[in-house]
C-alpha positions as CSV (number, residue, x, y, z in Angstrom):
1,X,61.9,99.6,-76.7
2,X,60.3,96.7,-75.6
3,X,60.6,93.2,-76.5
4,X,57.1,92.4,-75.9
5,X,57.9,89.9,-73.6
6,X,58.0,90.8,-69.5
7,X,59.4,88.3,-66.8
8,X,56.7,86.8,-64.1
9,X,57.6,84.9,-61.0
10,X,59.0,81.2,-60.9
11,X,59.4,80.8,-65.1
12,X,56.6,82.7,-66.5
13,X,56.7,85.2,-69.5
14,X,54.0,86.9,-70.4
15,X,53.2,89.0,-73.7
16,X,52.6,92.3,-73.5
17,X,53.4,93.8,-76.2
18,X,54.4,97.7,-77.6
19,X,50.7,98.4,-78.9
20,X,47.1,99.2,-77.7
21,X,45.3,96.4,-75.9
22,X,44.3,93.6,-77.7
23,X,40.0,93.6,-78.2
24,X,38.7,91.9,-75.2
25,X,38.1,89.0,-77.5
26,X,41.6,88.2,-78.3
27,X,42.3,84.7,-77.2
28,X,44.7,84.0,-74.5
29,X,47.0,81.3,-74.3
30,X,48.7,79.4,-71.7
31,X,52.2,78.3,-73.2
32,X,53.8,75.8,-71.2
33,X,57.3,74.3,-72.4
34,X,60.5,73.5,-70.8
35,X,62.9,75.2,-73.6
36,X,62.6,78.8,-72.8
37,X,63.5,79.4,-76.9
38,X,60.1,77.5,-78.1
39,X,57.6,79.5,-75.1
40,X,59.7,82.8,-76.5
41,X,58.7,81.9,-80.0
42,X,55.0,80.5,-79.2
43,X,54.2,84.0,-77.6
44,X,55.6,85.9,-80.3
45,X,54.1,83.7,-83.2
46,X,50.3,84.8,-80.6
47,X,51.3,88.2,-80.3
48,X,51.8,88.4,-84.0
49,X,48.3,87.0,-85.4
50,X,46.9,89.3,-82.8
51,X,46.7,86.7,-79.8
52,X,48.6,87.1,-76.4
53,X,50.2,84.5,-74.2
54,X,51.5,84.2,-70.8
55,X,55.1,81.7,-71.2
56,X,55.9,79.3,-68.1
57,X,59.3,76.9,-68.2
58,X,57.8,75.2,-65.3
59,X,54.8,73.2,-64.7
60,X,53.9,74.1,-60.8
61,X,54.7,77.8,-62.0
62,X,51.7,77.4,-65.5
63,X,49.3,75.6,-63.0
64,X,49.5,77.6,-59.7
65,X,48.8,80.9,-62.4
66,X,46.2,78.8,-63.8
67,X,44.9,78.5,-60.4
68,X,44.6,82.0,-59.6
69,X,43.0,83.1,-62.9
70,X,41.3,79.5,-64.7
71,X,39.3,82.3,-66.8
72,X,42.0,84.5,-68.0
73,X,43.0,81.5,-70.0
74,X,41.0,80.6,-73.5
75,X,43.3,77.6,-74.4
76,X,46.5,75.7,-73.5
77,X,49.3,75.0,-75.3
78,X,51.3,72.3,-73.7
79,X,54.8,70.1,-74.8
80,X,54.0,66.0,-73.7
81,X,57.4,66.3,-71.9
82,X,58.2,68.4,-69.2
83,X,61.5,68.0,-66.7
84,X,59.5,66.7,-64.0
85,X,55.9,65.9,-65.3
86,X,54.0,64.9,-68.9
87,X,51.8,67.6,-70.3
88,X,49.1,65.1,-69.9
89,X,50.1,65.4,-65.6
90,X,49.7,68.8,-66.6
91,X,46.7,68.9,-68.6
92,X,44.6,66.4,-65.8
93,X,45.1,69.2,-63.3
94,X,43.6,72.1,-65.3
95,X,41.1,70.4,-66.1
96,X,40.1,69.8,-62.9
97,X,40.1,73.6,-62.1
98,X,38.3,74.6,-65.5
99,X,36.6,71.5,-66.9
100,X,36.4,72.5,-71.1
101,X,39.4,74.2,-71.6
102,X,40.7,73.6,-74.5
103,X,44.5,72.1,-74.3
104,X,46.7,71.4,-77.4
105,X,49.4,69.2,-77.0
106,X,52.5,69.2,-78.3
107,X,54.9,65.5,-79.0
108,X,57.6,65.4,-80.1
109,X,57.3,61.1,-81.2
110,X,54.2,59.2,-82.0
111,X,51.7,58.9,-79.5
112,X,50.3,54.9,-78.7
113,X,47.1,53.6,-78.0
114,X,47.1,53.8,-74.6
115,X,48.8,57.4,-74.4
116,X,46.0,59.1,-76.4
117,X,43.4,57.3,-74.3
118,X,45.1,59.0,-70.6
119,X,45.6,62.1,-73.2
120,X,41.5,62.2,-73.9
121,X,40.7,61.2,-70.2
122,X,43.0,64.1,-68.9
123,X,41.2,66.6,-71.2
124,X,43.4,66.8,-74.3
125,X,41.7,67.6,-77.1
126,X,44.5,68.5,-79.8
127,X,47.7,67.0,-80.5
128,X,50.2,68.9,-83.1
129,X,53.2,66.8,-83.8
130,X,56.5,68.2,-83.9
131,X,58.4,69.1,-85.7
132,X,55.8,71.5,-87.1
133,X,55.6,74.9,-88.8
134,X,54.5,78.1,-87.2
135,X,51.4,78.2,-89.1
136,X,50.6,74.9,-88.2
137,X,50.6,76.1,-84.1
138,X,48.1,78.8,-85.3
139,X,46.1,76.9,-87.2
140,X,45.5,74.1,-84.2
141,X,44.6,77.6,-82.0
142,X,42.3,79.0,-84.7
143,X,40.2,75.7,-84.8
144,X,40.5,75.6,-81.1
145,X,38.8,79.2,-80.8
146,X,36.2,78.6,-83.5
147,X,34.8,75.4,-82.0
148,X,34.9,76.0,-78.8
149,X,35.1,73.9,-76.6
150,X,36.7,71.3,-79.2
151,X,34.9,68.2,-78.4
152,X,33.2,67.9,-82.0
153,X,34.6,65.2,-84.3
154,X,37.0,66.5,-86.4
155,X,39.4,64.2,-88.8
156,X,42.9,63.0,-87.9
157,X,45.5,63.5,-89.9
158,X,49.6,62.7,-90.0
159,X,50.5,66.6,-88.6
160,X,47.1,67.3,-86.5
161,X,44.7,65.4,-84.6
162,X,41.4,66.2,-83.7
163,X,39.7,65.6,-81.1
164,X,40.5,62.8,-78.6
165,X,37.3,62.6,-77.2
């Protein structure tokens, strides 16, 4: 039996599950973390609540997939620090190739002034601070999906912060 999980080239994994296709509806996610434990447990949490993902320990690996298929993605889910990038590096490049897309990102300490200003300007528009709970992750994705885009005001608060533009 499956795990759920299958191996893609240069650090990807991608959920896909023991079941029937997910509707055509289902968000997507693009899960990109240098722990392979936390992208294992980020595509299982998706797979669970009836989302997908497609894992990636590597940044060139998340945005040269990105690349190929900007559309295939319906948000991002991103850890500030990567070996050798930040998720905001990250994040600035995908949004170059799909301007919109909705990217959560995940820190692990407080984020200053002037690093949620290069966040909003690289096209950040959640941040979910860790440590957090499982739910929490799903909740950041669910208001993701149901507004879009995510550029509509939305209150801060000490766990999740909405938007940064």
């Amino acid at each position: 039996m499956s795990d759920g999980t299958s191996t893609l080239g240069a650090g990807g994994t991608e959920d896909t599950g023991d079941r029937a296709t997910p509707p055509q509806t289902a968000t997507h996610a693009l899960v990109l973390d240098d722990e392979p434990a936390l992208v294992e447990v980020a595509i299982r949490i998706l797979r669970i609540s009836g989302r997908s993902g497609t894992g990636f320990t590597e940044a060139d690996a998340a945005v040269a997939a990105f690349e190929q298929a900007p559309e295939r993605f319906d948000v991002v889910v991103t850890d500030m620090r990567l070996r050798d990038v930040t998720g905001i590096d990250v994040s600035e490049q995908l949004s170059r190739l799909r301007p919109g897309v909705p990217i959560l990102l995940i820190a692990g300490a407080p984020l200053g002034a002037d690093v949620w200003d290069l966040a909003a300007n690289a096209g950040v528009c959640m941040v979910l601070q860790k440590p957090y709970r499982l739910h929490e992750l799903l909740d950041a994705i669910a208001h993701m999906e149901m507004a879009g885009n995510l550029h509509s005001p939305v209150e801060r608060s000490d766990r999740l912060t909405t938007p940064l533009h």
